[in-house]
C-alpha positions in Angstrom: 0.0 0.0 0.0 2.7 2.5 0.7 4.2 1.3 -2.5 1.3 2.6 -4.7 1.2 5.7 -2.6 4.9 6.5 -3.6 4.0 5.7 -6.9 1.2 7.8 -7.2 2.6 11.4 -7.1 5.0 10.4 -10.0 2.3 9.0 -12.0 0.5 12.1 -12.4 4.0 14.5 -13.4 3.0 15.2 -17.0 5.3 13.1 -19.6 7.3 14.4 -22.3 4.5 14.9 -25.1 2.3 17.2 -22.5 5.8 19.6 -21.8 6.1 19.6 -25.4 2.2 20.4 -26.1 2.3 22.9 -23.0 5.0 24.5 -24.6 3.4 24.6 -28.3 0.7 26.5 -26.8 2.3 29.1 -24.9 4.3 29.9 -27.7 1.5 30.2 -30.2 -0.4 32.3 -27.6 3.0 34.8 -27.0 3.5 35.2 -30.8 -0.5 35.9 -31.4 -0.2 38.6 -28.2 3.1 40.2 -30.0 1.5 40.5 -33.3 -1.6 42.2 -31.5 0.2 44.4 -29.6 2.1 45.6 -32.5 -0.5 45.5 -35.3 -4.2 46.8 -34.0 -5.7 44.9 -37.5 -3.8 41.9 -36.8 -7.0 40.2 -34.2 -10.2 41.9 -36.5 -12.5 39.6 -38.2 -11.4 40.6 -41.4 -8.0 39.8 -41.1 -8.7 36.6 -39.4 -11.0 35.6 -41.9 -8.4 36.4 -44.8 -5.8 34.1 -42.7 -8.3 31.2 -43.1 -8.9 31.6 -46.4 -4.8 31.5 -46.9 -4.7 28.5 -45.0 -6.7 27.0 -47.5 -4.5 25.8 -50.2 -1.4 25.4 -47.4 -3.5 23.1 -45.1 -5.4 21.4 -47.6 -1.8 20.0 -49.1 -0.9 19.0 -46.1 -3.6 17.3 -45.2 -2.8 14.9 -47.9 1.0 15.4 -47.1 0.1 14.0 -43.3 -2.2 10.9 -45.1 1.2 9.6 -46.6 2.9 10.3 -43.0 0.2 8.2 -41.5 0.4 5.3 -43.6 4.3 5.4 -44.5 5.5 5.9 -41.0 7.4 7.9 -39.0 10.8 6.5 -40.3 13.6 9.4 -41.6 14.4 7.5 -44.6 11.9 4.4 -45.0 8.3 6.4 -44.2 6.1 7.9 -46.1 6.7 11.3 -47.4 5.4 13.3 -50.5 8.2 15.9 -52.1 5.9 16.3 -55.1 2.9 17.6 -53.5 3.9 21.3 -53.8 4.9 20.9 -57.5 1.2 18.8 -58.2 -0.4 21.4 -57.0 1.1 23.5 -59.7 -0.1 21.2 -62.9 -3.2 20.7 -61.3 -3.6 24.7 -61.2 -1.7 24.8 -64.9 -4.6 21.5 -66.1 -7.2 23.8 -64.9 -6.1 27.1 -66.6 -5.4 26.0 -69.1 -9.0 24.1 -70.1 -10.8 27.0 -68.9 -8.8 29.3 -71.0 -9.9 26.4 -74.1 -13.5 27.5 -73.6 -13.9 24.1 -71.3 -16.9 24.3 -68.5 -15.6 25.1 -64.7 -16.8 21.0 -64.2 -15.3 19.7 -66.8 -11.3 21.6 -66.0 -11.7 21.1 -62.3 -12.5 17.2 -62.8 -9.4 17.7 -65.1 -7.6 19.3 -62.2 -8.4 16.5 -59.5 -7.6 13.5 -62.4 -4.4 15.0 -62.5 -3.2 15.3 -59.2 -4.7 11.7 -58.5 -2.7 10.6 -61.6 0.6 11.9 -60.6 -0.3 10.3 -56.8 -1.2 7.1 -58.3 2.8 7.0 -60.1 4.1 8.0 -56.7 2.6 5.2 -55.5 3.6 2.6 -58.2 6.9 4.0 -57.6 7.1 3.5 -54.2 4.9 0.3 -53.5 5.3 -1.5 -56.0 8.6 -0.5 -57.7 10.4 0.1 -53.9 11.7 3.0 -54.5 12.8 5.0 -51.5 9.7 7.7 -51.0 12.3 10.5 -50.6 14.1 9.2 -54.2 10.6 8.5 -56.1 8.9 11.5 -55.1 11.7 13.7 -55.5 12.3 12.3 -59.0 8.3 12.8 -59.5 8.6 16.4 -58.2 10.6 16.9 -61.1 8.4 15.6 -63.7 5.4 17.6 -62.5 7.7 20.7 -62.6 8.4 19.7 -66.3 4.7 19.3 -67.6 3.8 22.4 -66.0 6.3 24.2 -67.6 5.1 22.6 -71.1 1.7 23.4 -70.7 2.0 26.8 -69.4 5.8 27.6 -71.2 6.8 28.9 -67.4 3.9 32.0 -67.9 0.7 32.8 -65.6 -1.9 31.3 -67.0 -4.9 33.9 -65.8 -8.8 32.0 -65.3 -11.8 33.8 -65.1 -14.7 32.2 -64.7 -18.3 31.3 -62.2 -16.2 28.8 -60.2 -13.1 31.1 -59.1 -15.6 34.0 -58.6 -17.5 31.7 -56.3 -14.3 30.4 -53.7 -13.7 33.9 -52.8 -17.1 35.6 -52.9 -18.3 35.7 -49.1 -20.8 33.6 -47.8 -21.8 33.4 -43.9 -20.5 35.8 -41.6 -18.7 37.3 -44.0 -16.2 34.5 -44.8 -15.2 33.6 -48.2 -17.0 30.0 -49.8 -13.4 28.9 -50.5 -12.7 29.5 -46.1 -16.1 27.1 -45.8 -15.0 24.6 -48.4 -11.9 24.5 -46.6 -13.3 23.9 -43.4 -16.0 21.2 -44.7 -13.1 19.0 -46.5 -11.1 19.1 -42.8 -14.0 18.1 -41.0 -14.3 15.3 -44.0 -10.9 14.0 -43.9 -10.6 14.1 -39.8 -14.0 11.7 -40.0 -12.1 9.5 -42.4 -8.6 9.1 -40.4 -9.5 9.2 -37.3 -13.1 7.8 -37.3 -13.4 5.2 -40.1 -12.3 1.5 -40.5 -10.5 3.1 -43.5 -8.9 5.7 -41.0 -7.8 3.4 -38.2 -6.5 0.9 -40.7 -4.0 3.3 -41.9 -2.6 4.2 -38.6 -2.0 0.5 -38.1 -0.5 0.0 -41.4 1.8 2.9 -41.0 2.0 2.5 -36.6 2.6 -0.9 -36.9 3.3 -2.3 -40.5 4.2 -5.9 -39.2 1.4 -6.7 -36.8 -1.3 -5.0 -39.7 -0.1 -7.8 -42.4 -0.2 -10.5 -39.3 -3.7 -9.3 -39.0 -4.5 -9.9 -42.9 -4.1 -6.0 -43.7 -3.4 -5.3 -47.4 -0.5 -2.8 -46.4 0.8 -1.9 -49.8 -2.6 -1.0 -51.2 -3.2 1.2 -47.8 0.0 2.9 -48.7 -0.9 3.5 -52.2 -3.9 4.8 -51.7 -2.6 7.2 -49.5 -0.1 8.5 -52.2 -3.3 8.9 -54.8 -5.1 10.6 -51.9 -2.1 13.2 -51.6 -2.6 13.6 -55.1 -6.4 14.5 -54.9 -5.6 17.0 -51.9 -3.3 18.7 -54.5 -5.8 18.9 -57.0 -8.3 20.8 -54.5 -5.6 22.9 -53.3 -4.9 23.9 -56.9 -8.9 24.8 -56.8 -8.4 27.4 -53.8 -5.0 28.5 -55.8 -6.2 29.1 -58.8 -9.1 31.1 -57.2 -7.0 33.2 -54.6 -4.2 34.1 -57.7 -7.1 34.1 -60.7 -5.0 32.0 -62.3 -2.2 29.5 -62.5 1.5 30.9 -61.6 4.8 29.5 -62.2 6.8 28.5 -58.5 4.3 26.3 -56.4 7.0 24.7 -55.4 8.1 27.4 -53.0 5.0 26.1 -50.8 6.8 22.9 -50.1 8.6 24.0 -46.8 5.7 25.3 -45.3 3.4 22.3 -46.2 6.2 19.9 -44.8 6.3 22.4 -41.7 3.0 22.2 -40.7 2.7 18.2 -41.4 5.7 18.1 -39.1 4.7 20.2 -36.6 1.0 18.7 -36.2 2.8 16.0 -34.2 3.3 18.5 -31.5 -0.7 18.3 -30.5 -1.0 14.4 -30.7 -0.6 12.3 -27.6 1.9 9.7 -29.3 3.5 12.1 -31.0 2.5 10.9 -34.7 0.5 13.0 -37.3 -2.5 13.9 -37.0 -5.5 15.9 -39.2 -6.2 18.1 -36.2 -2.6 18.9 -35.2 -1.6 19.6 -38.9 -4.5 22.3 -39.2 -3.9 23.8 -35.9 -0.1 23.7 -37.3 -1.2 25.3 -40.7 -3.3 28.0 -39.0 -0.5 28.7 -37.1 2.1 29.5 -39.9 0.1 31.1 -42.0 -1.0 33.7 -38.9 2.9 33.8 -38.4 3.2 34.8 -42.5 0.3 37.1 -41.7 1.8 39.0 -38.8 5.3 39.5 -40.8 3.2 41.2 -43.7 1.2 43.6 -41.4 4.5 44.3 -39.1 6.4 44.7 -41.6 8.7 42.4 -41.5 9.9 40.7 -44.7 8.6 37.5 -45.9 12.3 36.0 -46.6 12.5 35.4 -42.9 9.5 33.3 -43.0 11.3 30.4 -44.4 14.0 31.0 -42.2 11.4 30.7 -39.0 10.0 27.2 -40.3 12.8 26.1 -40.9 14.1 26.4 -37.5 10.5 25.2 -36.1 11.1 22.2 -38.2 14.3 21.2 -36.6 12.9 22.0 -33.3 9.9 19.7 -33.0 11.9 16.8 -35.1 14.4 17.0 -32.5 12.4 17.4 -29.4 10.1 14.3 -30.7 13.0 12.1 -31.6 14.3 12.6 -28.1 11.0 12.0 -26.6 9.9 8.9 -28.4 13.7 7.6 -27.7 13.0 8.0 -24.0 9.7 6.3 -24.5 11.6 3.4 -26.1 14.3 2.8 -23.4 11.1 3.2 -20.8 9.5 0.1 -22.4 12.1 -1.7 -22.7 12.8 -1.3 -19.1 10.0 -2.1 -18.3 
């Protein structure tokens, strides 16, 4: 009995993952009271409802970005990653401008749009599962080749879209916030049902959690992991949606976007209790650049610090959950 009441008071410190939430939080909090303080626009509803509407095309690639990390793992070198998802998201914008600006209807290009994505997804994924590649290798290489077509079908130019669809995404709607900040919010809601409260969902966390066990169980890993890639690839499609319709048109250097989709991916581990990816943490992550972009621009501050500041946030959380989930590790084994 006096045993468990030793035991007791050290059972309830908080571990590792809360210190690390705990201090996710405060920081977002400080950063959000700095950028009131010096900008008196920076908290009004306007402002706020432009950063969700930003967030759209970020947060919506990674969403799909943090699918691949679900099912691939958590492994450096060996789980799932998606290099090409930034550069999709440019041919899907370039597919769509360019049908529109062929007299196609708004249907019709942004089907066009979505098929691509998937498309360049579904070779990711023959690359990968079936082929073996290393995901950093084969989407790197894929990155490439959706950089390429892009450039063919646009020859490197803006490709400007006008048009009932792109006019719709950023008209306002309900309390004054854009269609394109509702659609966003709908497809989050829709893809943190599906992950975190499907079979579909739960199945992927095994595969990618525990990739041994799942195929002792009967799982069909490889085709989970695949059709996580192809679902990357339909995230890029929407995002090229929101893109086209924020930039009324298709412009050359998506690509730039890939740091700060990885970031918030990355960082969305910081609000899960295992430390692993989550749909949740990656929006709450994505919000939370995007306001940091936000409160640079209305500061002014410039933006070429912005890749400085994920950069460092990147090898902040990677290290601090590496260290944490290796002290987890030694615990068990202790145990």
């Amino acid at each position: 009995m006096s045993d468990i009441v030793q035991q007791t008071p050290q059972a309830r410190q908080p571990s590792g993952p809360d210190w690390l939430r705990g201090g996710a939080a405060v920081i977002i909090v400080a950063l959000l009271a700095v950028f009131a303080l010096l900008s008196p626009l920076f908290l009004t509803l306007g402002n706020l409802g432009n950063v969700l509407q930003q967030t759209a095309v970020i947060g919506t690639l990674a969403m799909g970005l943090t699918l691949v990390l679900i099912g691939g793992g958590a492994h450096s070198l060996t789980g799932g990653i998606d290099l090409s998802i930034a550069a999709n998201l440019g041919l899907c914008a370039a597919v769509f401008a360019t049908l529109s600006g062929q007299g196609y209807p708004a249907a019709m290009a942004a089907l066009g749009a979505l098929l691509s994505g998937m498309a360049l997804g579904l070779i990711n994924a023959l690359a990968v599962v079936w082929l073996r590649i290393l995901p950093l290798l084969a989407t790197l290489t894929t990155m490439n080749i959706a950089i390429g077509v892009e450039m063919v079908i646009t020859q490197n130019t803006s490709v400007p879209v006008t048009g009932a669809l792109p006019d719709l995404l950023i008209a306002a709607g309900p309390w004054q916030l854009s269609w394109l900040s509702w659609g966003f919010a709908l497809v989050a809601l829709l893809f943190i049902g599906v992950v975190h409260f499907t079979r579909f969902g739960l199945r992927l966390q095994a595969v990618g959690g525990h990739p041994l066990a799942a195929r002792a169980a009967g799982l069909a890993v490889s085709r989970y992991i695949a059709l996580s890639y192809v679902l990357c690839g339909l995230c890029a499609g929407l995002a090229a949606l929101a893109s086209v319709a924020l930039l009324s048109g298709s412009s050359p250097g998506s690509n730039d976007n890939l740091l700060m989709v990885i970031a918030a991916a990355l960082l969305g581990v910081v609000f899960s209790r295992r430390l692993v990816p989550t749909i949740g943490g990656t929006l709450i992550s994505g919000l939370f650049l995007t306001l940091i972009a936000n409160g640079f621009q209305l500061i002014n501050i410039s933006s070429y610090w912005i890749n400085g500041v994920e950069g460092a946030l990147i090898l902040l959380v990677v290290s601090l959950t590496a260290q944490l989930r290796r002290r987890q590790q030694r615990r068990k084994i202790s145990v």
